[in-house]
Structure formats: structure tokens, C-alpha cells
C-alpha positions in Angstrom: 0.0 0.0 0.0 1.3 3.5 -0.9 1.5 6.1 1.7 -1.5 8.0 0.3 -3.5 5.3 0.4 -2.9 4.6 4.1 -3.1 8.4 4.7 -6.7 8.6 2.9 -7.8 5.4 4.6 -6.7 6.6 8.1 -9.4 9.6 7.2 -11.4 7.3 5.5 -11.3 5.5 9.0 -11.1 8.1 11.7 -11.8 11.7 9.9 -9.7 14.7 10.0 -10.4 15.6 13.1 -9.0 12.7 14.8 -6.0 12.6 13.3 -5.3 16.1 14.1 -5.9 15.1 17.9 -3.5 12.5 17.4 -0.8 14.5 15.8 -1.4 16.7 19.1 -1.5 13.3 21.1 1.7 12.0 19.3 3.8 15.5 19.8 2.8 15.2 23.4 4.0 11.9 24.1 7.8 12.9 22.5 7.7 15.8 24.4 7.2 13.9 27.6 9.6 11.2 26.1 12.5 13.7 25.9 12.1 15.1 29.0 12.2 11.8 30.8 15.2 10.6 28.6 16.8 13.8 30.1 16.3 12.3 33.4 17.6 8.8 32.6 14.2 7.5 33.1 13.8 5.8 29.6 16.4 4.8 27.5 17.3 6.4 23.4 14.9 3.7 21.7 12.2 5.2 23.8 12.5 8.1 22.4 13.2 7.3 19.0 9.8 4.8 18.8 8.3 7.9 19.8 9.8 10.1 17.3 9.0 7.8 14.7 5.1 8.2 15.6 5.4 11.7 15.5 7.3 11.4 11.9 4.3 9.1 10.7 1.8 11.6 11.9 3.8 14.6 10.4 3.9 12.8 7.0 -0.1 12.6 7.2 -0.4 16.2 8.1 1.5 17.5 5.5 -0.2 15.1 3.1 -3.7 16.8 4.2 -2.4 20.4 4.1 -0.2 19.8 1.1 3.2 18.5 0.4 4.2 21.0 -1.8 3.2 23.9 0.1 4.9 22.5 3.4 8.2 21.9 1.4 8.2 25.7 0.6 7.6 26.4 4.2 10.6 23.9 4.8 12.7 25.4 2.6 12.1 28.7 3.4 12.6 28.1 6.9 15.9 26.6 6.3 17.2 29.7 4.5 16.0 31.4 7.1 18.4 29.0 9.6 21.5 29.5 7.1 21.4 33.7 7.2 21.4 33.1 11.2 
């Protein structure tokens, strides 16, 4: 299955909505991830599964808002980063 296919059946499935609250959901459990890697609590793979969630999730939200667009953003962004 290609990736827009499992993105449009993960709407198909669950709606926009939800996946927006799970991209918040997802975000929230790195940022908890990190801090408790910080604290020796969990170890790097840990964090990494979680990073790899929030990489899935950001691969659908730019898919729904539009690749091309958030590239430009990307890009722009990183222009931004090498003047600085």
C-alpha cells in the first residue's frame, strides 16, 4: 500500500479531526519522552519509537495540508536557519 493510500484510509477511518488530535497526542508523548530521557528514566529507543510516531503523523499532516506547500515552508525556513 502506498502512503497516500494509508493516509486517505486513516481519514477514510477516523476523519480529520482525529487525526489532528492525534498528531497533538503524538507531539505530546515525545515531548514527555524527551524530558524523561533527560532524566535517565527511559532509555534512546524510547525516544526514537516515539519520534517515529510523530514522523508518521507529520507525513499525514503535510499530506492533508499539502506537500508541496509545506516543502516551501521547509525550505524557506531553512534559508531562514543559514542567514542566522
Amino acid at each position: 500500500m502506498q502512503l497516500d493510500e494509508i493516509y486517505q484510509a486513516t481519514i477514510d477511518k477516523w476523519g480529520e479531526d482525529a487525526q489532528y488530535d492525534q498528531a497533538v497526542e503524538e507531539c505530546a508523548e515525545l515531548i514527555a519522552a524527551l524530558k524523561h530521557y533527560r532524566r535517565g528514566k527511559i532509555d534512546r529507543q524510547a525516544v526514537i519509537s516515539e519520534l517515529a510516531d510523530v514522523r508518521l503523523m507529520l507525513g499525514q499532516l503535510s499530506w492533508m495540508f499539502g506537500q508541496q506547500q509545506v516543502d516551501e515552508a521547509v525550505r524557506n525556513k531553512l534559508e531562514k536557519l543559514d542567514r542566522l
